[in-house]
N, C-alpha and C positions, 0 to 999 in steps of 0.2 A: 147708453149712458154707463159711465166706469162709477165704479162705488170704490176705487183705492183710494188710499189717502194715508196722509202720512205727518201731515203738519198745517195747522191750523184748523181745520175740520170741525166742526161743533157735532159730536157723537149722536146727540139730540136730533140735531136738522137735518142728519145724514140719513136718520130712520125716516122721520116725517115723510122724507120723500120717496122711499120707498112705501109708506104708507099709503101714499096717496095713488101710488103705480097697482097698487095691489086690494083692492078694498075689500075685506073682509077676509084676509089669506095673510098668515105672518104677524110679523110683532105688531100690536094697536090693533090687526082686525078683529073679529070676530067680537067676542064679551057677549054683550047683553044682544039677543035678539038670534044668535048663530046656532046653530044646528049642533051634536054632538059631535064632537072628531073620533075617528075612526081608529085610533091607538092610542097608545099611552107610556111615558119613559118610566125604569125603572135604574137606580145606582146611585153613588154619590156618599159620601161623609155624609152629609143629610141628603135626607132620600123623599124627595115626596113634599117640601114644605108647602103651603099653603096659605101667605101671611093676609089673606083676606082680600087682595088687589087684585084678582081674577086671572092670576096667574098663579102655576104648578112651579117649583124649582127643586134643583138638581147641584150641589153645590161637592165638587171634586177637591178637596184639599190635598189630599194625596192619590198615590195613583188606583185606579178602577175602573170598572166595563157600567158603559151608559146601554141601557138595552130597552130596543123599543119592539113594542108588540101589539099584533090586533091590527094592525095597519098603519099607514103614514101619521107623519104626527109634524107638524109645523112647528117650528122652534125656534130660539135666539141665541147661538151660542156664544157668551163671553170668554175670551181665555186671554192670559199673559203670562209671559216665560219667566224665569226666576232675574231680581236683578244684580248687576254683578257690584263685584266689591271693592271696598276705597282701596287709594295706592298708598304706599308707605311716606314717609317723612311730608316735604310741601308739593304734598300728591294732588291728585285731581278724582272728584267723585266717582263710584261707579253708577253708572249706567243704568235705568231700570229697562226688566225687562219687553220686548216688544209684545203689540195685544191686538187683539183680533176681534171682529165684531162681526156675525152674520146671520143675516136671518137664511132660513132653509127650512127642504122638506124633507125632512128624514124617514130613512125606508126603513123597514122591519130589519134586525138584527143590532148585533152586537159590538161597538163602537168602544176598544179600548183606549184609555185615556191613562198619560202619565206627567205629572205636574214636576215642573223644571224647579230645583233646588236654586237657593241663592249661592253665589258666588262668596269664598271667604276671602276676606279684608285683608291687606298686607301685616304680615307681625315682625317687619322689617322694616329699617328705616332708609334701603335702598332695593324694595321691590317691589312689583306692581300687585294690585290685586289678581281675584282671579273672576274670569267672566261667569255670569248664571249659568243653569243650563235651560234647554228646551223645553217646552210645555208642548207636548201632541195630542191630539184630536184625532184615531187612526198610529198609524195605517192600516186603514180596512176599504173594501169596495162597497160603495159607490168613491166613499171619504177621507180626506188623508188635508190633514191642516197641522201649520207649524207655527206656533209663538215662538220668539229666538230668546235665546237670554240676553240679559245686559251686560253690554261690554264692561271690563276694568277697571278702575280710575288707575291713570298710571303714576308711577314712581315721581317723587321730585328732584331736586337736584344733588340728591345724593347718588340715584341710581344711574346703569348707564344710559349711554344716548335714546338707543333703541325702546327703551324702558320706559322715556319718557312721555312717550305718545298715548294717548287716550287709547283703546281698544276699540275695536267695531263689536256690536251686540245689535241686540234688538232696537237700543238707544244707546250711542254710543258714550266711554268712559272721560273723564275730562280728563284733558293733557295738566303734565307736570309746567316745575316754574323752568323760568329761565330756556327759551322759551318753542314751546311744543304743542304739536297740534291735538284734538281732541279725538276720539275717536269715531267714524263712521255708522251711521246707522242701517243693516243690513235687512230690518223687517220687510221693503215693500217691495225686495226683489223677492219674494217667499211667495208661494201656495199662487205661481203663474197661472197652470187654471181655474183658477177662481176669482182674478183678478177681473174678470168682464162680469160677473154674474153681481145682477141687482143685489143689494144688501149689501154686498160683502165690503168691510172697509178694515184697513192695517195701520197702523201707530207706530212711528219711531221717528225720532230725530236724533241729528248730533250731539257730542259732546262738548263741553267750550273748550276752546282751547286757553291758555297761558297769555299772557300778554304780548304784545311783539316787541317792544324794548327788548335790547340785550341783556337790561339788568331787569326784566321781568321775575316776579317774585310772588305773581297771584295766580296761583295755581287753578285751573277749570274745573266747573260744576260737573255733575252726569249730566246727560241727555234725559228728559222725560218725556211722558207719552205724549204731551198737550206741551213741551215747545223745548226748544235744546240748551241745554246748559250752560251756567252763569260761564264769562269771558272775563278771566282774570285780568288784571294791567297793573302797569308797574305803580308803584309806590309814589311816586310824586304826579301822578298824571290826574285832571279832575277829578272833583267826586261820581257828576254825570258821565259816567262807565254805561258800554251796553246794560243792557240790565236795570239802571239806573242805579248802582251800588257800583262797590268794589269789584265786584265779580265774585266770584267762589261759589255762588248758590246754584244746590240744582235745577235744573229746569222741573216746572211744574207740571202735574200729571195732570191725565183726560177724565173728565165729567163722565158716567156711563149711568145715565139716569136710568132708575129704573134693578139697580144693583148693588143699592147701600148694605153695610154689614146688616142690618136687623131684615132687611127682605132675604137676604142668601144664607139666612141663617149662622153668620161669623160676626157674632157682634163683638168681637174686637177689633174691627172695619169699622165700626159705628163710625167712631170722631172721625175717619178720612170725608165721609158723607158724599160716596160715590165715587172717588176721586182713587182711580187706581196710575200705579206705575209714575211716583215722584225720583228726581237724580237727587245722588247725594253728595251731600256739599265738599267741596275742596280744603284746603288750608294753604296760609300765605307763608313767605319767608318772613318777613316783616311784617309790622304795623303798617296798616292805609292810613289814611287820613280819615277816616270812619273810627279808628283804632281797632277793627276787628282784624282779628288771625284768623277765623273759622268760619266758613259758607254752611249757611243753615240750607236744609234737603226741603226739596221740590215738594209741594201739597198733592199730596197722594200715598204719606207713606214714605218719603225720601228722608234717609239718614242724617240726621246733623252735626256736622263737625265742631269738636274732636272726635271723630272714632264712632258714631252712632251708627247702627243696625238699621238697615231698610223694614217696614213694618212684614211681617211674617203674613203670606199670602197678597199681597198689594203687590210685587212684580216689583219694589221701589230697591233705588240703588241703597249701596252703606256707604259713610264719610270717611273722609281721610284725620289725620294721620295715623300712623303706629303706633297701638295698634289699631287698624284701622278696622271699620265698621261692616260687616256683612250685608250680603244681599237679600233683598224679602222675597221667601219662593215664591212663586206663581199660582194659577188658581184658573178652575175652569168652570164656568155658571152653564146652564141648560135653563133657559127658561120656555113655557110652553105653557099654552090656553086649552082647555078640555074642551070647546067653542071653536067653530072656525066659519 
């Protein structure tokens, strides 16, 4: 059975079932009645938290060496790449970053880990943003894992043609107006061997694109982790748009129960309430018929347009326009049971 995934996927039921492949080994086994495990992680911005749920965590804000010792140690790694940034003028969201989810058995040593920066926003009002960067897990042997950043949101119609295209990232960036596609999501061609191994599941989708009228003028959401961003359309077209809006809004981010700010010790995560890597919202040429100019960012952390900032650590795209709204870096979780 393949544990990839990339769209739609409930993060939750994706573990169950490896929970149920694995009984008492990896995330949900072991707790109450398990034997002591044979090692222990050491690193992290916080190191060692403890929040009472029988789990150990390990929380990477910036870059460091996760090190384990004493013996194997079964674990849950969460990670997503930094997400990228809004495009200029009637631009299109950026992108949050792509996320990773795996349960595994980690061998003794030293696992250096470097957390992908967000992407900055356009401070023009004919250029694109710029895409996040990477979040790595590795490279080391046995291990070597890639979160990608989030693509760009691109320029709108002031910039040039080329310019106008969404970006590819982890989740890709929305297209400009007038009218342009959104950008490619590149996570789930990532970390090939790993792609067969029970647990392991990857996140990304598109970005929206512009509307297809000629005279299109709603610029595309980012791509998020949990679905791809809003589908701009033109100005006189229904209100029932994809999306069921205008378009402009980011795609919403994925649930990862089990990793709200006050368990990973970042309780300025709190209010996202588990919900990492939201796209952020676009901006239109014109009024809709909704009367909005600005696509509000994807739940998880997605930037809201005019110009908002992806949440800092959430992987979440920034909004557009100029100037436009930066990418939230990325962020790497280690969780583990002293019980196996």
């Amino acid at each position: 059975m393949s544990f990839k995934s990339s769209k739609g996927r409930d993060a939750g039921k994706e573990l169950e079932v490896y929970r149920s492949e694995s009984v008492g080994q990896g995330v949900g086994g072991g707790g109450a009645g398990g034997v002591a495990a044979p090692g222990s992680i050491s690193g992290g911005n916080v190191d060692d938290l403890e929040p009472g749920n029988g789990y150990h965590y390990h929380t990477f804000t910036g870059p460091g060496d996760a090190v384990v010792s004493g013996g194997d140690v079964k674990a849950t790694i969460f990670m997503i790449g930094g997400g990228g940034g809004g495009g200029g003028f009637h631009g299109g969201g950026g992108g949050a970053g792509g996320a990773v989810l795996y349960s595994v058995t980690l061998e003794p040593g030293t696992y250096p880990i470097t957390i992908g920066a967000g992407g900055a926003g356009s401070s023009g009002e004919n250029s694109s943003g710029s895409n996040g960067s990477d979040t790595t897990f590795g490279p080391s042997t046995p291990l070597s894992i890639t979160a990608k950043g989030g693509g760009a949101g691109a320029v709108g119609d002031r910039g040039p043609g080329p310019g106008r295209i969404g970006k590819a990232g982890g989740c890709g960036g929305g297209g400009g107006t007038q009218p342009y596609a959104g950008g490619s999501e590149n996570q789930t061609p990532q970390n090939p061997t790993l792609q067969v191994k029970h647990g392991f599941i990857q996140f990304g989708t598109p970005g929206g694109s512009s509307a297809t009228s000629p005279s299109a003028d709603h610029a595309g959401g980012g791509g998020g982790t949990g679905g791809s961003g809003g589908v701009g359309r033109y100005k006189h077209s229904p209100i029932n748009a994809p999306n069921g809006t205008d378009g402009m809004q980011g795609g919403d981010g994925k649930l990862f129960q089990g990793f709200t700010g006050p368990l990973i010790g970042v309780p300025a995560l709190g209010p996202l309430n588990g919900y990492f890597g939201g796209g952020g919202g676009g901006r239109a040429n014109t009024g809709s018929p909704t009367g909005r100019l600005y696509g509000p960012g994807g739940a998880g952390g997605g930037g809201n347009a005019p110009g908002g900032d992806g949440t800092a650590n959430s992987g979440s795209g920034g909004a557009s326009p100029h100037p436009a709204g930066n990418g939230g870096s990325g962020i790497v979780v280690i969780k583990w049971e002293d019980t196996i």
